[in-house]
C-alpha positions as CSV (number, residue, x, y, z in Angstrom):
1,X,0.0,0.0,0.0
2,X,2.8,2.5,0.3
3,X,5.3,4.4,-2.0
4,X,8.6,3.5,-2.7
5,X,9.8,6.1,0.2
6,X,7.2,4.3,2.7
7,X,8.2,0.7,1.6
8,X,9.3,-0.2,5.2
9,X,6.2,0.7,6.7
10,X,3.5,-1.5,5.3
11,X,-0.2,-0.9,6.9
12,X,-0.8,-1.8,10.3
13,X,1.9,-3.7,10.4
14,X,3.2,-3.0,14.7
15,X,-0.7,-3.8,14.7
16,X,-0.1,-7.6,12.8
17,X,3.5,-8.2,14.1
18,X,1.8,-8.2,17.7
19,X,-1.4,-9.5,17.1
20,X,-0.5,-12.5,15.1
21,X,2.7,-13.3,17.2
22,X,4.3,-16.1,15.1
23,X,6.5,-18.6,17.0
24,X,9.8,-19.7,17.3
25,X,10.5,-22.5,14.4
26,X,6.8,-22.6,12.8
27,X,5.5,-21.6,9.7
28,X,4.2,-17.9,8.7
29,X,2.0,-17.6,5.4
30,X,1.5,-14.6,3.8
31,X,-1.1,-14.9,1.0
32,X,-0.4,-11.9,-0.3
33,X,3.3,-11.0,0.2
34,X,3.3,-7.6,-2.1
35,X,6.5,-5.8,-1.6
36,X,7.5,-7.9,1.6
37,X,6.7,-5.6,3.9
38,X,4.7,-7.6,6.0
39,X,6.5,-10.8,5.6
40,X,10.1,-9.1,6.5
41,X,8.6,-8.0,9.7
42,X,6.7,-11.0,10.8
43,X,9.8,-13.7,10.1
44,X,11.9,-10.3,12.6
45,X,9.2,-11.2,15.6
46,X,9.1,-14.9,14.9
47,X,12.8,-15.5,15.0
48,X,15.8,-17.2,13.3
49,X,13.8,-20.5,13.1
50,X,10.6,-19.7,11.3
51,X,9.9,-19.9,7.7
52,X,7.6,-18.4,5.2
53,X,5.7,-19.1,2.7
54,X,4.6,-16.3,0.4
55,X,2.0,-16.2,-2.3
56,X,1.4,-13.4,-4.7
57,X,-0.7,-13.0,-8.0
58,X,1.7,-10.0,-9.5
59,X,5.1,-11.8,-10.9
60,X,6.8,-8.4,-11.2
61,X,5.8,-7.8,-6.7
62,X,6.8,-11.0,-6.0
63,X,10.4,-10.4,-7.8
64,X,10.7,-7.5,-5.3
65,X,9.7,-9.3,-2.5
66,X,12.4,-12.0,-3.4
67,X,14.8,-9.0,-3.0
68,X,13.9,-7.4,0.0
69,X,13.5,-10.8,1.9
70,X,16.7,-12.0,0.1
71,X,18.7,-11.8,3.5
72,X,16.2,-15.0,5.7
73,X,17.5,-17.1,2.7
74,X,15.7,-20.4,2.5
75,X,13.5,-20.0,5.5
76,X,11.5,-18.3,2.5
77,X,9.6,-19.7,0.1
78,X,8.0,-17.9,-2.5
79,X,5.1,-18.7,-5.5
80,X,3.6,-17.1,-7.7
81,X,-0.4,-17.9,-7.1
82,X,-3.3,-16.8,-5.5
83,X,-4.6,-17.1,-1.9
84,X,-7.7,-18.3,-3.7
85,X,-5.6,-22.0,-4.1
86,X,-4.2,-21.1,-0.7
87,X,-4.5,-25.3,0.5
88,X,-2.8,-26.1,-2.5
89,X,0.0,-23.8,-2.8
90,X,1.0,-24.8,1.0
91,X,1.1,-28.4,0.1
92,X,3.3,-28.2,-2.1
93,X,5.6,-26.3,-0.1
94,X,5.4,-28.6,2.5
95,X,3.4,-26.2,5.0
96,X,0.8,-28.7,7.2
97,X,0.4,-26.2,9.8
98,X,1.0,-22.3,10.3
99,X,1.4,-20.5,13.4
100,X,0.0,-17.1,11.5
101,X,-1.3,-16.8,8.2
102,X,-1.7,-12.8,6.6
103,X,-3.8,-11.3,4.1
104,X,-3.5,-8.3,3.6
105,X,-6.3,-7.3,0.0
106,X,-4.7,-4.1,-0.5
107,X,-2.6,-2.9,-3.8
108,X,1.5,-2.8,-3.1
109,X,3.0,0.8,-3.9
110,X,4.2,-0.4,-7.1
111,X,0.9,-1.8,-8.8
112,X,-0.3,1.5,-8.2
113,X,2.6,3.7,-9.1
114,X,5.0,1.7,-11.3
115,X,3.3,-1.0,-13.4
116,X,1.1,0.6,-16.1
117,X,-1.8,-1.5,-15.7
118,X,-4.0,1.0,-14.8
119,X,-4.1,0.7,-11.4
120,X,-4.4,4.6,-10.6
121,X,-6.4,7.1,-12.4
122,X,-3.5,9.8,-11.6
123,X,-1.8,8.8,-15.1
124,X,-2.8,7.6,-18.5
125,X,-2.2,4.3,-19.0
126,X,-3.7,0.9,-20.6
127,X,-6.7,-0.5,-18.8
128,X,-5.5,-3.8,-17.8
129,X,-6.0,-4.1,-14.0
130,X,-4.8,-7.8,-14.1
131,X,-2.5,-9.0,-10.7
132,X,-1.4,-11.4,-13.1
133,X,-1.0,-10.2,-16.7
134,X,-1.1,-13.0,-18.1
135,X,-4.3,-14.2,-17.2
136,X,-8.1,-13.4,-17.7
137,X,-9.6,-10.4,-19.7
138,X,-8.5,-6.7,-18.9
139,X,-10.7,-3.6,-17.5
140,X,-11.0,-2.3,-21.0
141,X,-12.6,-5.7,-22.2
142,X,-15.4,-5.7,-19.6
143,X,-16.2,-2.3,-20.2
144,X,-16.5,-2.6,-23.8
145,X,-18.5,-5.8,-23.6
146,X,-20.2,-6.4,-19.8
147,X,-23.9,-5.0,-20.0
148,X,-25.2,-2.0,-18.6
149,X,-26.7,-3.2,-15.8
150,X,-24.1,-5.6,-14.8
151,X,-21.3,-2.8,-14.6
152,X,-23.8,-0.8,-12.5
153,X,-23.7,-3.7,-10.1
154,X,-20.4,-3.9,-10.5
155,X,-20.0,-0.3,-9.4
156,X,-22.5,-0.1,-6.5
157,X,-21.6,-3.8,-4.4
158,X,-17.6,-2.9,-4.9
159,X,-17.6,0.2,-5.1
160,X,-20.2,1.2,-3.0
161,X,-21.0,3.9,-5.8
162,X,-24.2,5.6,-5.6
163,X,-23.8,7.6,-9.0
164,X,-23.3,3.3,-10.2
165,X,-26.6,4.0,-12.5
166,X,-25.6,7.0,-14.2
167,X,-21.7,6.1,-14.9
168,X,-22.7,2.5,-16.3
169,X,-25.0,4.5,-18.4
170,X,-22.5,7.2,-19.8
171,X,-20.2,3.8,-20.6
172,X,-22.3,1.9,-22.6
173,X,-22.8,5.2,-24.7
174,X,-19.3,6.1,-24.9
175,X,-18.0,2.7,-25.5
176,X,-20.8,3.5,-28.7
177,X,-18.7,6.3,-29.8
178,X,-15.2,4.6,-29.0
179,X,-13.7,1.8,-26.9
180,X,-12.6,2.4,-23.8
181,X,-8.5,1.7,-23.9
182,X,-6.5,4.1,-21.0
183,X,-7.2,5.0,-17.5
184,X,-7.8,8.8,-19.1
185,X,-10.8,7.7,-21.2
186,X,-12.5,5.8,-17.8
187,X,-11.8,9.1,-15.7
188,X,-13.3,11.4,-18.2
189,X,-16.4,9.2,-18.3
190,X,-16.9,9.7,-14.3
191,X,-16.4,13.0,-14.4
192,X,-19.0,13.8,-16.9
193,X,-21.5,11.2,-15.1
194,X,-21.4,13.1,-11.3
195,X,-22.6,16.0,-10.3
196,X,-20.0,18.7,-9.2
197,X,-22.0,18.7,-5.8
198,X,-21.5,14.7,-4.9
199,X,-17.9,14.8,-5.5
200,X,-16.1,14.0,-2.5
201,X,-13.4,16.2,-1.1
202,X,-11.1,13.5,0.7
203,X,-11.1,11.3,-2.1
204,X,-11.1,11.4,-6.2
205,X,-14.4,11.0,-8.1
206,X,-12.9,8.3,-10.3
207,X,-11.8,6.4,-6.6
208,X,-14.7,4.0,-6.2
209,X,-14.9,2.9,-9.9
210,X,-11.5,1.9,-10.4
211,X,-11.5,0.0,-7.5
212,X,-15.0,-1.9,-8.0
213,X,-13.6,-2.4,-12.1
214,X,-10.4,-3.6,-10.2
215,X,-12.0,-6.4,-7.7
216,X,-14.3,-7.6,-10.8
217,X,-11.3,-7.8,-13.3
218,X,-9.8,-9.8,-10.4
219,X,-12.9,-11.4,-8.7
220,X,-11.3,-10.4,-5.4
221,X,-14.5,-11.1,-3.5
222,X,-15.0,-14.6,-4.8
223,X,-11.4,-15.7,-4.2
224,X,-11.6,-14.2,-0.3
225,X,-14.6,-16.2,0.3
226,X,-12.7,-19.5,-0.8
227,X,-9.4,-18.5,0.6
228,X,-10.6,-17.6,4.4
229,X,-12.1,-21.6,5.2
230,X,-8.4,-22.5,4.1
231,X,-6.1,-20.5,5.5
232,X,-8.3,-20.9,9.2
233,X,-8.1,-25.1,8.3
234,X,-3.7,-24.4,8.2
235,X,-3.4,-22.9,11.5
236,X,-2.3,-24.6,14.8
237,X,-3.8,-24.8,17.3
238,X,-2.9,-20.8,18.9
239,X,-2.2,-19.8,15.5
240,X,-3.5,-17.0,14.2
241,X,-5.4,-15.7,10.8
242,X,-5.2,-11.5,10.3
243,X,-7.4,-10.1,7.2
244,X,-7.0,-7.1,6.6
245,X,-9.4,-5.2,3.8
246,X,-10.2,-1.7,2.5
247,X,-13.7,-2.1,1.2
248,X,-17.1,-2.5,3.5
249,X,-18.0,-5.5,1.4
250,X,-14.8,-7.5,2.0
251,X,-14.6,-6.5,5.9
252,X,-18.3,-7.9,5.8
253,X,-17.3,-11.1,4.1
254,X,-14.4,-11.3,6.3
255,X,-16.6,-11.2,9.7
256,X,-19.4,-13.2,8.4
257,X,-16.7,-15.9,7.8
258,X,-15.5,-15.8,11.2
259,X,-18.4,-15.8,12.8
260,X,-19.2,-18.9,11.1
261,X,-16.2,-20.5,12.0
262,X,-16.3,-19.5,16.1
263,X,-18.8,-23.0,16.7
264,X,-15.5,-25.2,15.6
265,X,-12.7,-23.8,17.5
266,X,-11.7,-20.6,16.7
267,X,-12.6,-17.2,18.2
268,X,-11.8,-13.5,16.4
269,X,-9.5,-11.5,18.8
270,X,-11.8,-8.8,19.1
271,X,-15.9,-7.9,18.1
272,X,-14.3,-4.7,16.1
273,X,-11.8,-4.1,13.3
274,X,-8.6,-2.6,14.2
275,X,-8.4,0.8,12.1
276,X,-4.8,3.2,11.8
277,X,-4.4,5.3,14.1
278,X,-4.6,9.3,12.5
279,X,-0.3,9.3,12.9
280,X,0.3,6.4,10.1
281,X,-2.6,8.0,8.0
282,X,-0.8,11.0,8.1
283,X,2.0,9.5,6.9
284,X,0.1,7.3,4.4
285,X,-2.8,8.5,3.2
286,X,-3.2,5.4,1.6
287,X,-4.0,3.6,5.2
288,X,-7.4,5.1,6.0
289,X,-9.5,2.7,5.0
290,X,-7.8,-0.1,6.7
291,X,-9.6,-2.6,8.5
292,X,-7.7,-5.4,10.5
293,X,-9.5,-8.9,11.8
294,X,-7.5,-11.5,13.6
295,X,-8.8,-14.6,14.1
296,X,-7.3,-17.3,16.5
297,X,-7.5,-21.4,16.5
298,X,-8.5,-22.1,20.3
299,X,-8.6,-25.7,19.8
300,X,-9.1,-28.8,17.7
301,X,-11.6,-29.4,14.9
């Protein structure tokens, strides 16, 4: 979630390192290991025995996290992959149980600020959105081809857009005119479609569309919802599963799922997501929608 300049400070991370508290000599998994940020600072608490397994989507992220954890040598273990084959992934590295498994479901500083996919609608770049580029269609093929009122749902459950009528509408006609192709023609299309008066002053008009076109190109949603049952069935007993999210609708699945999961052994740390304190969103903008959930394994299935 940070900038280069803010690599070392990953969100809420004094918040995970505690709160997770891997042990001596057990596994850590971090399902999505980003820049490394988290990971670097979890194998720190957990000491010189531990090992790690880290998953991540993005091939280009998951060269820089090979980097910056270079140093723990093969106590790390790192695939490309997502958490959504979490069970799988960690069988074949030879993980049976984890004393703390991460997720952490936001964007690494360089998605947003480096890889020309169109993660950010500060630039002009291709409308790709992909983690993995290789796989799946892009941003600009669903808005060219997804029906109006599926990209108004789209909008309005992950984005939590209430203009999601009126900028699915001014889509379909300019995609009419010309296909959509860079970040620049999405932005200008939101602009035109909300009133002056409901645009927000904290945040960028375009802010909620690129992130609902993001989590469809990506079906973020649908691979939480299979991910969380796994990575709870890896842990320990003690071990410990943190979430954390930066949408209303993923916090949501995220407590729903642990609720479910309290009558076979596990318990969530507390009733309420931890948030950043007003310091490190000072320092990182970025972090204000952070929401953290740790869940613990009390005792056998």
């Amino acid at each position: 979630m940070q900038r280069e300049g803010m690599a070392h400070l990953p969100v809420l991370v004094d918040e995970v390192t505690f709160l997770l508290r891997p042990r001596r000599g057990g596994w850590v998994v971090d399902g999505t290991v980003g820049m490394g940020g988290h990971a670097e600072r979890l194998l720190e608490r957990a000491g010189p025995r531990a090992r790690l397994l880290g998953l991540d989507h993005d091939p280009e992220a998951l060269a820089r996290a090979r980097q910056r954890l270079s140093r723990f040598g093969d106590r790390v273990v790192l695939t490309q992959g997502s958490f959504r084959h979490l069970a799988t992934h960690a069988g074949a590295a030879g993980v049976t149980e984890a004393d703390a498994v991460l997720l952490d479901l936001g964007l690494s500083s360089y998605q947003l600020d480096e890889s020309a996919r169109g993660f950010s609608f500060q630039g002009d770049e291709p409308l790709d959105m992909r983690f993995d580029p290789a796989q799946g269609p892009t941003a600009a093929e669903l808005l060219n081809c997804l029906p109006q009122e599926e990209l108004a749902r789209i909008l309005f459950e992950y984005g939590d857009e209430t203009q999601a009528r009126r900028i699915a509408r001014r889509i379909v006609e300019q995609r009419a005119r010309a296909p959509f192709a860079t970040t620049a023609d999405l932005v200008a299309v939101v602009k035109r479609s909300v009133p002056r008066a409901a645009w927000s002053r904290r945040t960028h008009v375009a802010t909620r569309t690129f992130q609902a076109l993001r989590m469809a190109v990506n079906d973020e949603p649908g691979a939480l919802r299979e991910a969380l049952p796994q990575a709870a069935a890896l842990l320990a007993i003690g071990g410990r599963l943190g979430v954390i999210s930066f949408h209303s609708g993923e916090d949501r699945i995220v407590k729903r799922m642990f609720r479910s999961l309290e009558p076979t052994g596990f318990g969530e740390l507390e009733p309420s997501p931890i948030e950043p304190d007003p310091d490190e969103v000072r320092h990182n903008p970025r972090a204000r929608s952070a929401k953290l959930r740790v869940l613990a394994r009390l005792e056998a299935a």
